[in-house]
Z-matrix of the N, CA and C atoms (Angstrom, degrees):
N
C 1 1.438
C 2 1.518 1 112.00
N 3 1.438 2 111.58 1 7.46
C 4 1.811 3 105.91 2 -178.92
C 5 1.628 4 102.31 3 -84.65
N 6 1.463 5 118.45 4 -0.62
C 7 1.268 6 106.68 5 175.81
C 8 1.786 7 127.16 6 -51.40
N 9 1.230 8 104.19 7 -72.52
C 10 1.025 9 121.14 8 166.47
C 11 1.838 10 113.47 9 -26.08
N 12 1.294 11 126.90 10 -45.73
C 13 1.451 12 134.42 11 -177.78
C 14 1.460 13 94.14 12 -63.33
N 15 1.137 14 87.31 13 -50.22
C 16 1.867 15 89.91 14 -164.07
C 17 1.275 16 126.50 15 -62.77
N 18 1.602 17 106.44 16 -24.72
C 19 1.198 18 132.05 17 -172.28
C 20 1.935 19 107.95 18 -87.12
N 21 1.497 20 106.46 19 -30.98
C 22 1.305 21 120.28 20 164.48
C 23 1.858 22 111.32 21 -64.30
N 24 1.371 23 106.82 22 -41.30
C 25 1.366 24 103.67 23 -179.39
C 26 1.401 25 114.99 24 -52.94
N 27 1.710 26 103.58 25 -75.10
C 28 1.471 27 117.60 26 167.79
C 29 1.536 28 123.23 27 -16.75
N 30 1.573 29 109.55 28 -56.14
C 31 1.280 30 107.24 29 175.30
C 32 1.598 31 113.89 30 -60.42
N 33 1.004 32 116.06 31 -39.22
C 34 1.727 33 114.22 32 -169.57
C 35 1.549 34 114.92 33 -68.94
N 36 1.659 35 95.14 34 -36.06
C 37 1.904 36 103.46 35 174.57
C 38 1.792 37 83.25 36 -64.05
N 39 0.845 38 139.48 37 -56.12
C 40 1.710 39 132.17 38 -144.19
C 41 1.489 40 96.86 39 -62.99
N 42 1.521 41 107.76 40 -57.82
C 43 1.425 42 122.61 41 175.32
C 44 1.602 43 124.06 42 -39.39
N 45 1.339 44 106.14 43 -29.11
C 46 1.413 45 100.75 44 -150.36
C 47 1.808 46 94.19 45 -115.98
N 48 1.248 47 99.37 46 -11.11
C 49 1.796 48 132.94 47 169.53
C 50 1.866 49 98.79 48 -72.04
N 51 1.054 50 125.17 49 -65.73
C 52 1.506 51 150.97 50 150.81
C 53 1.555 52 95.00 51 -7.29
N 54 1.334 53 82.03 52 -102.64
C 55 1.538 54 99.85 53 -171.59
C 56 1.804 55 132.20 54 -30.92
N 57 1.777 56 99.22 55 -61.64
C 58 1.221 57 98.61 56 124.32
C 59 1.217 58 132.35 57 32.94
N 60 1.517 59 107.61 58 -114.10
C 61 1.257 60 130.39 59 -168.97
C 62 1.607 61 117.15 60 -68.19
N 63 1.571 62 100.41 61 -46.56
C 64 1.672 63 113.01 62 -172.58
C 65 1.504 64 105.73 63 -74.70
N 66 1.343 65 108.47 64 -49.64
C 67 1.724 66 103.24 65 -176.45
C 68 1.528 67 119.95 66 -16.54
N 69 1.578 68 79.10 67 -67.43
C 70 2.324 69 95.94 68 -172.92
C 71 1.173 70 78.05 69 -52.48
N 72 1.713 71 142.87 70 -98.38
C 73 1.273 72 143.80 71 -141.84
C 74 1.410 73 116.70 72 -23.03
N 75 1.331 74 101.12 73 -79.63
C 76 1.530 75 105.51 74 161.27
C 77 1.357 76 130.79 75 -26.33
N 78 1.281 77 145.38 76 -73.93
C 79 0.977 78 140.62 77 126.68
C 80 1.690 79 135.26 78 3.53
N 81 1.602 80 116.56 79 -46.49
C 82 1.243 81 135.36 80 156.71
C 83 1.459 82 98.72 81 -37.51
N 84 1.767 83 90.41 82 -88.96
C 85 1.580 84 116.17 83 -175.62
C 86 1.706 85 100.86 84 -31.85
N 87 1.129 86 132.65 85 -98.65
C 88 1.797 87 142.22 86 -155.35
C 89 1.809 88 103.47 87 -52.87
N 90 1.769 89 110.07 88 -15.13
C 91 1.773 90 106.23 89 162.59
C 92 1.282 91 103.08 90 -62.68
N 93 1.272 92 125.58 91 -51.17
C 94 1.519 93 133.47 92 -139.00
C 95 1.595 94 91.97 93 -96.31
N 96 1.168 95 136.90 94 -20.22
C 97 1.280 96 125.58 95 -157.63
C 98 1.968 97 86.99 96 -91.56
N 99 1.530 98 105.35 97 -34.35
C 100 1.734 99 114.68 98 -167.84
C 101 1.420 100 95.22 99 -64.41
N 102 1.454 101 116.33 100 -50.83
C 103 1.923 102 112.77 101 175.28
C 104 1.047 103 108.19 102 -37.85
N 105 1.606 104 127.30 103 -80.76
C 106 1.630 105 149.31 104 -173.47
C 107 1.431 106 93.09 105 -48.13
N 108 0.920 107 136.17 106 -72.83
C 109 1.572 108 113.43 107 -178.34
C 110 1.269 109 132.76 108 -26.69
N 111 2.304 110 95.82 109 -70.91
C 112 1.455 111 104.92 110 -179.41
C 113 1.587 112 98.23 111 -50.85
N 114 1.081 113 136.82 112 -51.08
C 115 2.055 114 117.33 113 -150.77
C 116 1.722 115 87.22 114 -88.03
N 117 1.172 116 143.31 115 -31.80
C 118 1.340 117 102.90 116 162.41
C 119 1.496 118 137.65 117 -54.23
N 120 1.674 119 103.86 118 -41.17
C 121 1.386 120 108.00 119 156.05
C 122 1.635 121 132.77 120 -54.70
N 123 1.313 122 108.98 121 -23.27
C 124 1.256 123 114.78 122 166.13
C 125 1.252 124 141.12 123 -80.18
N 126 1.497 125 96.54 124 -22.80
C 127 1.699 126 111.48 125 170.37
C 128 1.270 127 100.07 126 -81.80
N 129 1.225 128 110.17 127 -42.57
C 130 2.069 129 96.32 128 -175.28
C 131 1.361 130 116.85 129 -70.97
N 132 1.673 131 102.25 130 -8.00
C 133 1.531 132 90.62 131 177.09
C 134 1.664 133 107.25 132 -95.45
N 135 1.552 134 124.86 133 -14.54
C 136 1.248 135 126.60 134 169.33
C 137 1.444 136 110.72 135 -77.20
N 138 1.215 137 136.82 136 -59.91
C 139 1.481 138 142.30 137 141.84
C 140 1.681 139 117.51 138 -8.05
N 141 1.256 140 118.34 139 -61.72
C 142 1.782 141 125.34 140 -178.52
C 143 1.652 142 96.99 141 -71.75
N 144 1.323 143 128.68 142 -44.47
C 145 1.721 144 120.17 143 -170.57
C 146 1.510 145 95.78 144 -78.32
N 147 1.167 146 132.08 145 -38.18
C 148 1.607 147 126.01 146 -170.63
C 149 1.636 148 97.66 147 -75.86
N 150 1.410 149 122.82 148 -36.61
C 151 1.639 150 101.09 149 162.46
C 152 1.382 151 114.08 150 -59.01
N 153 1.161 152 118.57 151 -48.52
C 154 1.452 153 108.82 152 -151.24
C 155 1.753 154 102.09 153 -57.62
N 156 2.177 155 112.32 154 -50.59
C 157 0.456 156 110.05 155 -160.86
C 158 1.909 157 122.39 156 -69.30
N 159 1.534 158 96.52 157 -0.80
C 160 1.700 159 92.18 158 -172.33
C 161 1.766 160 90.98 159 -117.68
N 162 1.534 161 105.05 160 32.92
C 163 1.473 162 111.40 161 161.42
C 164 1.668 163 107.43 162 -113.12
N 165 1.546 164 112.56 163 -14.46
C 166 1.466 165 105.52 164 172.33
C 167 1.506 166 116.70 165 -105.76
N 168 2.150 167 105.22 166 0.37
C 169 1.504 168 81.38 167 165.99
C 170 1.070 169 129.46 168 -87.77
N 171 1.666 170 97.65 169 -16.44
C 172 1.355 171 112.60 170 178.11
C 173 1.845 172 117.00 171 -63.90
N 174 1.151 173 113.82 172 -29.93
C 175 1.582 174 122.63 173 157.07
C 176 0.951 175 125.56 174 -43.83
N 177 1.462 176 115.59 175 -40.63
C 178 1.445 177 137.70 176 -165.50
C 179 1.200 178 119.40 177 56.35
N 180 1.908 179 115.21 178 33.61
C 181 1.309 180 120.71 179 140.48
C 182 1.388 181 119.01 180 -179.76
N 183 1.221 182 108.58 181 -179.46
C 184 1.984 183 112.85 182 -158.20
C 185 1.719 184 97.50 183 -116.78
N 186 1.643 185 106.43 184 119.49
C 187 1.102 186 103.98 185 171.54
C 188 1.514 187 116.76 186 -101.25
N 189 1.209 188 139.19 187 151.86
C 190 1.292 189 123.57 188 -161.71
C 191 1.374 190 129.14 189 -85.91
N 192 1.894 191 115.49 190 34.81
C 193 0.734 192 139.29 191 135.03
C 194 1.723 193 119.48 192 -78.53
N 195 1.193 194 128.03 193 -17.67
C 196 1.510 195 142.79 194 -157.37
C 197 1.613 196 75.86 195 -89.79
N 198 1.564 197 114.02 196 -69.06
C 199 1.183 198 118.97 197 -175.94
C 200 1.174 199 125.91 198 -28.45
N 201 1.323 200 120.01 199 -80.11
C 202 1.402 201 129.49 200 152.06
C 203 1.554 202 130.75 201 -11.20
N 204 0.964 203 89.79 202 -50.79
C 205 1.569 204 106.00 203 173.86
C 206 1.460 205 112.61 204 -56.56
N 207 1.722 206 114.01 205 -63.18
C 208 1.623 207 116.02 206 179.99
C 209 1.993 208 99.50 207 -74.06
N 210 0.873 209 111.93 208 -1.19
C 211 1.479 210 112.00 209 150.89
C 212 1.994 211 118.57 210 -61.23
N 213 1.442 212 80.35 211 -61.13
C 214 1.561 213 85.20 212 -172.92
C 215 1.952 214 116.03 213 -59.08
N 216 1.411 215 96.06 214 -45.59
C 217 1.642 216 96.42 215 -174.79
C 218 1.757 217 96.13 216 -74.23
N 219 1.092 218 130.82 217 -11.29
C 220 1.561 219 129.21 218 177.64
C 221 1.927 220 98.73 219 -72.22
N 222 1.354 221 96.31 220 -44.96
C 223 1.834 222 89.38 221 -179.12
C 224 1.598 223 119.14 222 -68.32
N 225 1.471 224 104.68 223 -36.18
C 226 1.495 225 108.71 224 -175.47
C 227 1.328 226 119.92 225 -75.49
N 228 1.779 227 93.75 226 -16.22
C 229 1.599 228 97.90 227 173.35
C 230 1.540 229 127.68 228 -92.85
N 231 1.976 230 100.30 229 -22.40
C 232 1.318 231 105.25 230 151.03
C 233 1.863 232 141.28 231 -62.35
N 234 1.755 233 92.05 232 -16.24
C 235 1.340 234 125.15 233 -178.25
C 236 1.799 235 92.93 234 -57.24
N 237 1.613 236 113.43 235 -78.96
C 238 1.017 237 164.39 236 172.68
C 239 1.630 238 85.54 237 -7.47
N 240 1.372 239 120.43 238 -83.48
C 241 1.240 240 135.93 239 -154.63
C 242 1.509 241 95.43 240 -67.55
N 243 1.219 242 119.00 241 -56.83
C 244 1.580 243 131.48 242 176.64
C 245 1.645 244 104.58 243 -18.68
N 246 1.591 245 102.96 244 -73.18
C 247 1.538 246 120.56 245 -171.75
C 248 1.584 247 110.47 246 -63.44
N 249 1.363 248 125.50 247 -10.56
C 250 1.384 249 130.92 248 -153.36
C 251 1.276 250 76.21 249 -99.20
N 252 1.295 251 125.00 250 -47.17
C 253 1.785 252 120.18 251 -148.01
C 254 2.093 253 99.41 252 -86.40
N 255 1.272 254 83.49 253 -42.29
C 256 1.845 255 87.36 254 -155.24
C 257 1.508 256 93.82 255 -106.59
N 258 1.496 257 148.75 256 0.43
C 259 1.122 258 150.60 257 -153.07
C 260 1.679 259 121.05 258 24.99
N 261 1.329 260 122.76 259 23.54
C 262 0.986 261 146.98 260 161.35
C 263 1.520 262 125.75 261 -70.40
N 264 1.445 263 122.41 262 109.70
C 265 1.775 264 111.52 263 176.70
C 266 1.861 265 103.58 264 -73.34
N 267 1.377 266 99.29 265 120.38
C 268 1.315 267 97.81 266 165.55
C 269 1.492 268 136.91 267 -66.26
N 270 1.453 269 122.17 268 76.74
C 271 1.674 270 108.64 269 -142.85
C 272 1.812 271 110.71 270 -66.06
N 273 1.305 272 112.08 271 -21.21
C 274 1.260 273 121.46 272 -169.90
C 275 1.399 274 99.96 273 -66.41
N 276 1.376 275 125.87 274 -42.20
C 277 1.423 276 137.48 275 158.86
C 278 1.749 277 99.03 276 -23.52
N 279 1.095 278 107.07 277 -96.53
C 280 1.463 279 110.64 278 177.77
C 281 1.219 280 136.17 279 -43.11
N 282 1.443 281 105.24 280 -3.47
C 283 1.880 282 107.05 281 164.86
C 284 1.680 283 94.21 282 -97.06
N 285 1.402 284 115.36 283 -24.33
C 286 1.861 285 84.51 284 179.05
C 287 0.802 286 126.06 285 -96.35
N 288 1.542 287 115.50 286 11.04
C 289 1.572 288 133.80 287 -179.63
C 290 1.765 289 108.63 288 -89.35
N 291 1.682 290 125.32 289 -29.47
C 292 1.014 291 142.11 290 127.62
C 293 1.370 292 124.95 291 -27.28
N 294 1.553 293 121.46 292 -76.24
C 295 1.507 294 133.17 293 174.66
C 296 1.428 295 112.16 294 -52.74
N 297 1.303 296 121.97 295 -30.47
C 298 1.488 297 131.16 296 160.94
C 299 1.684 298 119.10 297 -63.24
N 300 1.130 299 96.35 298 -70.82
C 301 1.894 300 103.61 299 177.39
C 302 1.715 301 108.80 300 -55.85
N 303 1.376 302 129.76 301 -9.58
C 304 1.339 303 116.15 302 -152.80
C 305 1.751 304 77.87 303 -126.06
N 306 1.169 305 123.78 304 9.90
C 307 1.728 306 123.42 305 178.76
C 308 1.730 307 94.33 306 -99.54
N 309 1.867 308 100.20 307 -40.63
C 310 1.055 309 91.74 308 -155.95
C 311 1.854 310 103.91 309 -83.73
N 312 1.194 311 101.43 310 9.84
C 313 1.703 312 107.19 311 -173.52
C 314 1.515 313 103.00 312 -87.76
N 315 1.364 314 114.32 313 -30.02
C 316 1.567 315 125.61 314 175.94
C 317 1.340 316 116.00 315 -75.85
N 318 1.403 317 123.56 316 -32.72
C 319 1.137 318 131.39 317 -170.78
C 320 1.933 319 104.39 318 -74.21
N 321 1.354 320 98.49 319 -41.99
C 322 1.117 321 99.52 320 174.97
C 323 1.454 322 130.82 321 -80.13
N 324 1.484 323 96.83 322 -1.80
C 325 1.848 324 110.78 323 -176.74
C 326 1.205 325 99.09 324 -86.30
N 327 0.939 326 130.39 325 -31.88
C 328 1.374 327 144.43 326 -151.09
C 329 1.350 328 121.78 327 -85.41
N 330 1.578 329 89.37 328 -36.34
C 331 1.868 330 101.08 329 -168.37
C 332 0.945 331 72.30 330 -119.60
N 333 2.049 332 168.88 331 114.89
C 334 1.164 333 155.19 332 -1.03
C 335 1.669 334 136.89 333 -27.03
N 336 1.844 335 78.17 334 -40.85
C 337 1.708 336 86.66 335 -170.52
C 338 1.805 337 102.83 336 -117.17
N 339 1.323 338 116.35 337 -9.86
C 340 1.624 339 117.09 338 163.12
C 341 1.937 340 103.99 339 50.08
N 342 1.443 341 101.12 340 38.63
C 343 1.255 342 107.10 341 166.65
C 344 1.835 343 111.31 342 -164.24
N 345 1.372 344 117.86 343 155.37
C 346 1.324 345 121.81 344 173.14
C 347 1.669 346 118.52 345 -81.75
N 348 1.371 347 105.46 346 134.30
C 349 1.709 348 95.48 347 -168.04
C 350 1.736 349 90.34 348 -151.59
N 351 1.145 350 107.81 349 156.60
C 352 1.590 351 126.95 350 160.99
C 353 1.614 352 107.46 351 -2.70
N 354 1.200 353 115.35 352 -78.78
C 355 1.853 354 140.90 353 -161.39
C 356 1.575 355 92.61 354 -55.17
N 357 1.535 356 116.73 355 -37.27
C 358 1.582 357 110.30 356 -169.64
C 359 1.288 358 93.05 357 -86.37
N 360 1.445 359 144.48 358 -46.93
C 361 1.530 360 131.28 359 172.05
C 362 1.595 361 105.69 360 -55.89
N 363 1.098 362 134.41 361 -62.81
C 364 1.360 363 118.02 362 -166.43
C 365 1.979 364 97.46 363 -54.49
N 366 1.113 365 125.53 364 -58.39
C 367 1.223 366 125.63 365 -168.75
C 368 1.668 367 105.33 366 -31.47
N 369 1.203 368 107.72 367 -63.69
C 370 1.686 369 129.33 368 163.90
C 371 1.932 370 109.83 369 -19.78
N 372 1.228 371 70.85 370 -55.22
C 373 1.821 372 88.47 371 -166.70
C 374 1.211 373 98.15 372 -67.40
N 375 1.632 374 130.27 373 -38.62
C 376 1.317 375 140.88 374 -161.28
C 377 1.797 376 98.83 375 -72.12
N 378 1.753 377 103.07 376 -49.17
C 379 1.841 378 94.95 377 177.67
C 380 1.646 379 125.51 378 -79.58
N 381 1.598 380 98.71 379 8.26
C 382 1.564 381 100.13 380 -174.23
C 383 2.091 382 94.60 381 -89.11
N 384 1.332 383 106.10 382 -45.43
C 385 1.398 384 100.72 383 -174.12
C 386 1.200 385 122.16 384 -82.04
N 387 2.021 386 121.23 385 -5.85
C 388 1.042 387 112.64 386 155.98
C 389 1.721 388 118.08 387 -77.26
N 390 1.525 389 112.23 388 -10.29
C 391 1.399 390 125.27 389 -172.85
C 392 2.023 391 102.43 390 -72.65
N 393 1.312 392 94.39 391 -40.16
C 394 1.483 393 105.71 392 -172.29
C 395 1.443 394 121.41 393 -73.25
N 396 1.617 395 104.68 394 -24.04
C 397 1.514 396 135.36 395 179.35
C 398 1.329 397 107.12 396 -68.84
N 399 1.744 398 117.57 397 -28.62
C 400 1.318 399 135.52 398 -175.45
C 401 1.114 400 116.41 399 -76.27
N 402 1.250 401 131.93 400 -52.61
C 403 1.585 402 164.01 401 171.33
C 404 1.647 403 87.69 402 -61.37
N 405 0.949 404 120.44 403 -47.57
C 406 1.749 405 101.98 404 -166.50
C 407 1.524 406 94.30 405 -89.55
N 408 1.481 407 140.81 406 -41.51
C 409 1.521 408 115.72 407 173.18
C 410 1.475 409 128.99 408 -71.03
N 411 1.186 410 102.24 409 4.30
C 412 1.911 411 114.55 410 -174.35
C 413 1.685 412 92.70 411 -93.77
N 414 1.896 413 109.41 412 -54.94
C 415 1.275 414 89.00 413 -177.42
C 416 1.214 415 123.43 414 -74.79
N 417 1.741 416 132.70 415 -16.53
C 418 1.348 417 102.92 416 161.68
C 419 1.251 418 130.62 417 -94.84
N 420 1.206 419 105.19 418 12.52
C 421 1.904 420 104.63 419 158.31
C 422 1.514 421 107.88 420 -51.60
N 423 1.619 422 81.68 421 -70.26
C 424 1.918 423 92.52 422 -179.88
C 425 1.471 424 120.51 423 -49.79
N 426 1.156 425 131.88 424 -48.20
C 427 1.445 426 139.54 425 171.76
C 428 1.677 427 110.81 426 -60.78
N 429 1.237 428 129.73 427 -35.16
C 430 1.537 429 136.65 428 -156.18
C 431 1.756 430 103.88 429 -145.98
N 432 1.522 431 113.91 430 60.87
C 433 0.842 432 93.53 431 -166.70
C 434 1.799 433 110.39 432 -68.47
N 435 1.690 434 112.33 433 -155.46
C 436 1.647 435 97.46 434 -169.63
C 437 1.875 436 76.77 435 -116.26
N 438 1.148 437 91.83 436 158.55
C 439 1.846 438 119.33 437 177.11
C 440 1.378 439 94.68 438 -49.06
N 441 1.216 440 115.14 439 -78.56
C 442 1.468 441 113.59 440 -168.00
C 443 1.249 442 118.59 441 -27.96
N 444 1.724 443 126.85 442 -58.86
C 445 0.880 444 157.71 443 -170.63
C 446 1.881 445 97.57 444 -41.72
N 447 1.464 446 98.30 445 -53.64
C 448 1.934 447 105.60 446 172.73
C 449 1.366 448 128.12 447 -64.04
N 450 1.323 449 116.19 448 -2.87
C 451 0.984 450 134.33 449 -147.08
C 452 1.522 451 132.21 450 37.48
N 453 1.625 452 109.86 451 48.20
C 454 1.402 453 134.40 452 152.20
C 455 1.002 454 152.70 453 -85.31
């Protein structure tokens, strides 16, 4: 009956032989996939603002929706670098990339329909609770910071 023990051992040397090996790999693999991502994401975000922006010189001007806009690829690209450097998602990033797109949804309601209606109050309402969403991840950064961050 010592088979079975023995046979438990074997597996765990194999296992732990296994592991081992794949861990680093793994790890390799999902580093390299986070590089290739971020600079694809980064070229499309340098690529999408250099259209836009040689779509408003060609206009021969920036409306402050245009604005907004090289706002937005400026955050995703500040996003971008953020995560490249510290491997951290910047979430606050993504509420002003929100508070941006949802200005620029009003701006455009506004000067289509040249009147105040429902969609522009809720919109309103929409940048106050992403505003509040802001205030609550700043203060628990500051209050709670993360381990890493201590270098722990």
């Amino acid at each position: 009956m010592s088979t079975p023990s023995g046979t438990s051992k074997d597996a765990s040397k194999i296992e732990a032989i296994v592991e081992r090996w794949t861990v680093p790999i793994g790890n390799l693999f999902v580093s390299l996939f986070h590089r290739i991502a971020l600079f694809g994401i980064g070229g499309a975000t340098v690529w999408s603002a250099g259209v836009a922006f040689i779509g408003m010189v060609s206009k021969g001007s920036a409306s402050i929706e245009d604005l907004l806009l090289l706002f937005i690829y400026l955050e995703i690209g500040a996003m971008v670098g953020i995560y490249f450097k510290t491997n951290h998602m910047p979430v606050r990033f993504l509420i002003y990339v929100a508070i941006t797109a949802v200005t620029r949804l009003i701006i455009d309601l506004v000067n289509t329909k040249h009147e105040a209606d429902m969609a522009i109050l809720l919109m309103g309402l929409t940048i106050l609770i992403l505003a509040i969403a802001n205030a609550v991840v700043r203060y628990a950064s500051f209050k709670y910071p993360s381990r890493t961050g201590e270098g722990g």
